[in-house]
N, C-alpha and C positions, 0 to 999 in steps of 0.2 A: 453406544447410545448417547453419552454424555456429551463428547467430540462431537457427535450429529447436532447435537442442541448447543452447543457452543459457537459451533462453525456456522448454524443457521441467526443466532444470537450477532455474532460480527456480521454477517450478509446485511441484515437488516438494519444494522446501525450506519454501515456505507451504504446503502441504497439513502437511506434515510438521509444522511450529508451532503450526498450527491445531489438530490432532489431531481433535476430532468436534465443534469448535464450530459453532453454527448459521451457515452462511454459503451466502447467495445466489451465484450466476454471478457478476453485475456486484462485488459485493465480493469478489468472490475473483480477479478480470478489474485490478480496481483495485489489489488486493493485493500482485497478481503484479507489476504494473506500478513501483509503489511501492517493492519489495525490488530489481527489477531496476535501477532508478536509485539507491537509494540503500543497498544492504546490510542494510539495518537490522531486517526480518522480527520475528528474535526480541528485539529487541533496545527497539522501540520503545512509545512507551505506548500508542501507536493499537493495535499489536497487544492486548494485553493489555482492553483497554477491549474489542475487537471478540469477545473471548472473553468476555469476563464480561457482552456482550448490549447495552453500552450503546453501539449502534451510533452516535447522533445526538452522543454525545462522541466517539467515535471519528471520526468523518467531520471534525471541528472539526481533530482532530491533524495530518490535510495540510499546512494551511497555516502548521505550525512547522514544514517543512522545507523553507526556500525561500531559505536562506541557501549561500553559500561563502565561505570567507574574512572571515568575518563581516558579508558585504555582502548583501543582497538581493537575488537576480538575477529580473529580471521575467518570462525563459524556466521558470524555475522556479516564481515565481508560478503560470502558465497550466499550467504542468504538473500542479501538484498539485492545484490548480482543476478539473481536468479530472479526474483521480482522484477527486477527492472528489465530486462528480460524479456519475460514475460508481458510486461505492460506494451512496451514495444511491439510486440509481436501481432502480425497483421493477419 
């Protein structure tokens, strides 16, 4: 139940950033996913790119956040791989 309020809690904070930009399911699916791991919704240039339409720049911007610590982590890697992905997908 908490994850259902959590997950509904980032839904509405990228809808909310997004405001009426063109966005499919699966990038909005990746989106969600993306602010949920990392906070950064309003904050990052994927978002900004995915408003301004250049979705195939925006897909690129995943795989600069796959760092902690200034290290690589390769869980991270797969995740944002899997995002990007995901946003892609038609």
């Amino acid at each position: 139940e908490r994850f259902e309020q959590d997950m509904q809690r980032y839904a509405d904070e990228v809808s909310h950033v997004l405001g009426d930009a063109s966005t499919t399911q699966n990038q909005f699916d990746a989106l969600v996913s993306f602010h949920y791991n990392t906070g950064a919704i309003a904050t990052a240039t994927l978002t900004t790119l995915h408003k301004q339409g250049k979705f195939a720049e925006a897909a690129k911007e995943f795989g600069k956040w796959v760092h902690s610590g200034h290290k690589v982590l390769p869980g991270l890697v797969k995740r944002r791989a899997a995002e990007a992905a995901l946003y892609q997908k038609t």
